[in-house]
C-alpha distance (Angstrom), angle and dihedral (degrees) to the residues before:
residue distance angle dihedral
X1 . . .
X2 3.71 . .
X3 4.06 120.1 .
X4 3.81 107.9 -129.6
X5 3.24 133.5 -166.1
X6 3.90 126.5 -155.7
X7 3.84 121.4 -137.1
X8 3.68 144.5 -178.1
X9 3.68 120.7 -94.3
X10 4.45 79.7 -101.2
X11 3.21 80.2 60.2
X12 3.92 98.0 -116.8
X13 3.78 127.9 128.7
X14 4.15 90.3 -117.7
X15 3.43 123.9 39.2
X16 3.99 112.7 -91.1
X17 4.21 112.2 -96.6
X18 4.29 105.0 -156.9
X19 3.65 103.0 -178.6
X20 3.95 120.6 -170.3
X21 3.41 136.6 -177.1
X22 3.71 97.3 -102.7
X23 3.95 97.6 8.8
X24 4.03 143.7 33.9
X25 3.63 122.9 -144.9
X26 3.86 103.3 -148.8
X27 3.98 124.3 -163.2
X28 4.39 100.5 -146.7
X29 3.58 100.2 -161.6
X30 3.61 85.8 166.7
X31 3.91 108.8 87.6
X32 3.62 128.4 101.3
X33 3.52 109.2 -148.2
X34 4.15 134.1 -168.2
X35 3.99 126.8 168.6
X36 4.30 112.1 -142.1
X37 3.19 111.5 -175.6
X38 4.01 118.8 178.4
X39 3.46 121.3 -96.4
X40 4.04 108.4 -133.8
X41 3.59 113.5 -89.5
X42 3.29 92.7 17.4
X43 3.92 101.7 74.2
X44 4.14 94.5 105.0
X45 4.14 82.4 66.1
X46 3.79 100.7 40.5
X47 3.74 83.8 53.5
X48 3.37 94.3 51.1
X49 3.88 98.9 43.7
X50 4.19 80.9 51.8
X51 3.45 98.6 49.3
X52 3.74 93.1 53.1
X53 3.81 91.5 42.6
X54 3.63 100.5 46.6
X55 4.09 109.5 13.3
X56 3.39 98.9 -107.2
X57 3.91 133.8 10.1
X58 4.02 106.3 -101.0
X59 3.55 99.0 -107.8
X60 4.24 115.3 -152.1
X61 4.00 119.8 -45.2
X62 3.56 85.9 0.1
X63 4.07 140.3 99.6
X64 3.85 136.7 -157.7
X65 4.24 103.7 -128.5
X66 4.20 82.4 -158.7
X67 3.69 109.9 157.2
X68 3.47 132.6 -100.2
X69 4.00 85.1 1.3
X70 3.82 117.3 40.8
X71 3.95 128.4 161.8
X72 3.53 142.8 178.4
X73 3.93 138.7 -150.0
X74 3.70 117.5 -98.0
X75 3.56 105.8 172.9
X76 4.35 136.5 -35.8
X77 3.62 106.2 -31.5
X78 3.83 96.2 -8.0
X79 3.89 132.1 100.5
X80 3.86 130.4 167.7
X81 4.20 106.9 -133.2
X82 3.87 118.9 -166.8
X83 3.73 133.1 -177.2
X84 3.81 134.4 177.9
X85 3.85 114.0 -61.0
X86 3.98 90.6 -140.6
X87 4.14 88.2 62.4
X88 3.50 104.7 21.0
X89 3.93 107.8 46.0
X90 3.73 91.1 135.0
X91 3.73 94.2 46.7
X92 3.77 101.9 139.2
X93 3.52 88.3 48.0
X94 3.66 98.4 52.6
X95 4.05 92.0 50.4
X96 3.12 92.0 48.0
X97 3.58 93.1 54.7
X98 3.80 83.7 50.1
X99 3.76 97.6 49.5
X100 3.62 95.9 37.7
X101 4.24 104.0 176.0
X102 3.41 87.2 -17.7
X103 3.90 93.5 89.5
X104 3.69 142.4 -2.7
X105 4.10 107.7 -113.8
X106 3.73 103.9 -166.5
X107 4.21 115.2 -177.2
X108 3.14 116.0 -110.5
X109 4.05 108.8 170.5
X110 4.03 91.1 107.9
X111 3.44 98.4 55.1
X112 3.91 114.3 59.1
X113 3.82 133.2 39.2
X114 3.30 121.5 -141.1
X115 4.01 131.1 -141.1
X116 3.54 121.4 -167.1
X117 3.76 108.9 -164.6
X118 4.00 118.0 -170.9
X119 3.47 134.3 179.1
X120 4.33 143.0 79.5
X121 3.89 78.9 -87.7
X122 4.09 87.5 64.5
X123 3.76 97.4 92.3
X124 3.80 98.9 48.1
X125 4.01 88.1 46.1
X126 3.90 89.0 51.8
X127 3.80 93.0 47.7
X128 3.81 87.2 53.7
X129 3.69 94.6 53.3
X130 3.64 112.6 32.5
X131 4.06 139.3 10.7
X132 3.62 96.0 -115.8
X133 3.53 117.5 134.7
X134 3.37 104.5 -112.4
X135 3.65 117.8 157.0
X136 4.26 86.4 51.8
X137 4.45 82.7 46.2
X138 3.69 115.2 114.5
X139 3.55 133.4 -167.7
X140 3.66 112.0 -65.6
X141 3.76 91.8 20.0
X142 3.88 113.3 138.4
X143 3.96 129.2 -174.2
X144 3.44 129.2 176.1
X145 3.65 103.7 -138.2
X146 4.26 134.6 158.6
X147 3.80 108.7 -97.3
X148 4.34 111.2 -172.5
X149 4.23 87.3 -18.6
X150 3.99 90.6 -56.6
X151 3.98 116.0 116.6
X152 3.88 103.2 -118.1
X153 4.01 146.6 169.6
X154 3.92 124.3 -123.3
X155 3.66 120.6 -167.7
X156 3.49 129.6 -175.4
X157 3.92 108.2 -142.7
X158 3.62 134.9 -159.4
X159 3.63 92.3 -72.6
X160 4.01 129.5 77.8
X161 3.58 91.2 -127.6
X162 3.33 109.2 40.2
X163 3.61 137.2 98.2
X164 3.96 128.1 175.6
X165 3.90 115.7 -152.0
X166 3.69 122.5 -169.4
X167 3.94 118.7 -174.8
X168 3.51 141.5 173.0
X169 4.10 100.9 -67.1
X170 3.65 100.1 -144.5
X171 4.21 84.0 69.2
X172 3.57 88.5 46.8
X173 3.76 85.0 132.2
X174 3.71 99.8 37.3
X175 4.48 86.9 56.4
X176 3.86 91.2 43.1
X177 3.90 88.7 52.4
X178 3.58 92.8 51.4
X179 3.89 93.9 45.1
X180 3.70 83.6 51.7
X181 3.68 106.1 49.3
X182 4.16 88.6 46.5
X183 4.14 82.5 49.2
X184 3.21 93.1 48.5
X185 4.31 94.9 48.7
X186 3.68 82.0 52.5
X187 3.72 104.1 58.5
């Protein structure tokens, strides 16, 4: 039997801490995350199913900060929903449990990173790195924008200086670079 150990999409054992003086880069290697998009015919139900889940069904460049679950829209009847990792492990599973034919629930934890960057620095970082507009962004806001060549998601959360990236995690590195270098030009 082989020994494993788990690691962050960086590739570290804990999740990667980049402070700044007027921002912190923040690997969240704690999000379980699970695509549904509605099957055809079917949308009436998956609606329903999100509605009750969530609070409302993230309607387009937007997301629904609901908590544990939250989700936002990613394109016509499809929306990416995460959860914390600690409580929701199995979260594919349990949507689609909940969505049943309704929607396909793929997984999705494995295959982005996410960066949470905080700070008043936030806006002049995300400026840097992606066309997204920020300053105009409100909570819940979510854009799909290109971060460093990689295809990625920003979304403005509850707080005024906080942003939530998820890209592609096999350029885990490649994004984190990028975020660094524009921190960096910052400070």
């Amino acid at each position: 039997m082989h020994d494993l150990t788990p690691v962050t999409a960086l590739g570290f054992a804990e999740p990667r801490v980049d402070r700044f003086d007027r921002l912190t880069i923040t690997e969240n290697d704690g999000l379980a995350l699970a695509s549904v998009a509605a099957r055809m015919g079917r949308e009436t139900e998956c609606h329903a199913v999100l509605k009750n889940l969530l609070g409302a069904v993230p309607q387009v460049g937007k997301a629904v900060l609901h908590d544990p679950e939250a989700g936002f829209w990613m394109g016509p009847e499809q929306w990416m929903l995460g959860a914390p990792r600690t409580t929701h492990e199995l979260l594919a599973e349990q949507l689609g449990a909940l969505f049943g034919d309704a929607a396909s629930v793929t997984e999705q934890s494995g295959a982005w990173v996410c960066f949470d960057v905080t700070g008043p620095a936030m806006p002049d970082l995300s400026e840097r790195v992606c066309a997204v507009p920020i300053r105009r962004m409100i909570a819940g806001d979510a854009q799909r924008t290109v971060i460093h060549h990689l295809g990625c998601y920003v979304l403005r959360r509850q707080a005024q200086d906080h942003i939530r990236i998820l890209g592609p995690r096999a350029s885990a590195a490649s994004l984190h670079h990028a975020l660094l270098e524009a921190a960096e030009a910052i400070s």
